[in-house]
C-alpha positions, 0 to 999 in steps of 0.5 A: 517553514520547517525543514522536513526529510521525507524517507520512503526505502524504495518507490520500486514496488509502486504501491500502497505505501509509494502513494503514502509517501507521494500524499505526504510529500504533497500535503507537506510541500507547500508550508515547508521545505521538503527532501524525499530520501529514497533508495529506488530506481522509480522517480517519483515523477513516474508516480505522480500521475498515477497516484493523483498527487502534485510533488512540484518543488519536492527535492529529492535525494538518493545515496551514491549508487541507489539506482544501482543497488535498487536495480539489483534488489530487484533483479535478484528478488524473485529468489530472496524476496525484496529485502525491504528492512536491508532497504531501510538500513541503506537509506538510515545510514545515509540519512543519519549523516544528513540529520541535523540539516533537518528540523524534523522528519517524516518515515513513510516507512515504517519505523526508524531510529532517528536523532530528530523528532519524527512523524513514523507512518507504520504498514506494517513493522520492519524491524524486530519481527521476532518478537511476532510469534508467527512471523517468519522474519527471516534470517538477517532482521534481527542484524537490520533491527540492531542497525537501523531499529528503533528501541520501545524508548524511542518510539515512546518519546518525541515520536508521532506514531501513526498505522494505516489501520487499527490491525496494524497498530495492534502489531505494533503494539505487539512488537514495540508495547506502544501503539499508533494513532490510526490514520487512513491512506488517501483514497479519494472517491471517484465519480462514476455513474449509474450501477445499472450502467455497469458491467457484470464483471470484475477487477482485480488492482494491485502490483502484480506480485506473488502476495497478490495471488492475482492466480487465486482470482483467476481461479475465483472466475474459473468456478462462477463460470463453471456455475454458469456466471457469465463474468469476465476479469480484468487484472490491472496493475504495476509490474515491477521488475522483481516480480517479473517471473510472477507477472508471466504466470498471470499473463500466461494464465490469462491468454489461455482463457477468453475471459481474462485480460491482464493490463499493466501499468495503467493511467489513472484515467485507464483505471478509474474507467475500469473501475467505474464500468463494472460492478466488483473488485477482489482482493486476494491478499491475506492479512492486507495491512489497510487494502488500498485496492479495496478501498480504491473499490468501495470509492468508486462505488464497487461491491467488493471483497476480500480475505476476511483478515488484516486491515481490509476488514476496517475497510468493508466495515468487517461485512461477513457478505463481503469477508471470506476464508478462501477460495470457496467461500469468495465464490460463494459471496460473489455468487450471491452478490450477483444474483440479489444484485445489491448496489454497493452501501458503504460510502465513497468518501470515508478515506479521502486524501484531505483527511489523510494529510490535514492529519499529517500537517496537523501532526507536523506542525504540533513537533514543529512547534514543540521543538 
């Protein structure tokens, strides 16, 4: 049994990368000893449930006022942005004092300097984005990146890398000249029934923030309808506190149209049952790291559809039917798929939960050994 630290910057945006860490910390607890690091005012109780996972004996630890400094990232995010990378440099600081008490450790997010052998698990990288020639790093990332960023050397040596999709390690390389191995994110299929027994509808999942572009789906439905589709929307999703701004526009836009519903902090039994009862599932998000939302689609045997771009095109097999640049071209390929109403044909199982963690244990207990 090792001791494994668990760092995940913050469990605030209650997406994706929160469901990582929940499955890594469940893959991980019960042949180990596990310590969640986090700066977050989210518990990972609050999580559990919804994502499906079971963290009992999972240990967890915060530095000295990180429900403080998490809450007020938050409130201030809808004018400088969430300030992730400064997330991570807080819980990197304060990890570093505890490392030695670990055999080896684990990132959820992204990628670290660490002292200790480390599995990194990459969505995207945090740290010297200018090394990207279309990023926009913004001003503070190269301060970040010489805190808490690991070096090219780093990462090469007794680091097990790993990206949530190929267009991610791609990235990596990019930036740091090494790439990860590709490990999918736990989706598990979802038993559902009959397509014929679905509803001629469509749902949009995800945290309801600005890179969402819940509104551009809004507006997708507003141009089927105009062509005489008579299709409805359901936007369901986590709402947090730094997007709250954004979340009124949703919830205004959709109390001006019949055909619109907003639900927010669903179950997971609320959600598998929205997604089990209609027939499509949108994405809006350009350059999506992986797509959790569109792979949580495809398991419950949605069609789906996202911006032709990012991860999402592993996740819908790279189909020009189901991929599409814009606002126009989505109309079309949904309009489309409504009138051949084609069942879906990509199987349920490809992301499933065991692949992801029998992957992750297998990678622990290889630096476990070699230590």
């Amino acid at each position: 049994m090792a001791r494994v630290a668990v760092l995940h910057n913050t469990l605030d945006f209650q997406g994706g990368a929160d469901a990582v860490c929940l499955a890594a910390c469940e893959a991980l607890r019960t042949d180990h000893e596990v310590t969640l690091f986090t700066v977050s005012e989210t518990t990972p109780a609050d999580l559990a449930d919804r994502f499906g996972v079971h963290i009992e004996n999972v240990r967890v630890r915060m530095p000295h006022g990180a429900t403080t400094i998490a809450g007020a990232l938050s409130a201030v995010a809808p004018w400088v942005g969430p300030q992730l990378a400064f997330r991570s440099v807080v819980l990197h600081r304060y990890f570093r004092s505890s490392a030695d008490a670990f055999d080896l450790a684990v990132s959820t997010a992204n990628e670290f300097s660490l002292s200790i052998p480390s599995v990194q698990y990459v969505h995207h990288p945090q740290f010297y984005l200018h090394r990207l020639p279309d990023a926009a790093p913004g001003r503070l990332n190269r301060l970040w990146s010489r805190l808490a960023g690991p070096t090219r050397t780093e990462l090469a040596g007794n680091v097990s890398l790993l990206s949530n999709s190929a267009w991610t390690a791609s990235v990596v390389g990019d930036v740091y000249d090494v790439r990860p191995s590709v490990v999918y994110p736990p989706v598990d299929p979802i038993s559902c029934g009959a397509w014929s027994d679905r509803e001629n509808g469509v749902v949009v999942v995800g945290r309801l923030a600005p890179d969402k572009r819940a509104l551009d789906a809004i507006r997708v439905i507003d141009r089927l309808r105009e062509q005489g589709h008579d299709l409805h929307l359901h936007v369901v999703g986590s709402t947090p506190r730094a997007y709250r701004d954004y979340v009124a526009r949703i919830t205004d836009a959709a109390d001006e149209r019949s055909y619109v519903s907003v639900e927010r902090d669903v179950s997971r039994d609320r959600l598998e049952r929205l997604l089990c009862t209609h027939k499509y599932g949108l994405n809006m998000k350009e350059e999506e790291h992986f797509g959790m939302s569109v792979a949580e689609y495809s398991a419950a045997g949605m069609v789906a559809f996202a911006p032709d771009s990012g991860g999402q095109q592993e996740v819908l097999g790279n189909r020009s039917d189901r991929l599409f640049d814009g606002i126009e071209e989505a109309v079309t390929l949904i309009a489309r798929a409504i009138e051949t109403d084609e069942p879906p044909t990509l199987p349920p199982d490809r992301f499933a939960t065991d692949r992801f963690q029998s992957s992750l244990r297998d990678r622990v207990t290889h630096l476990t050994e070699a230590v």
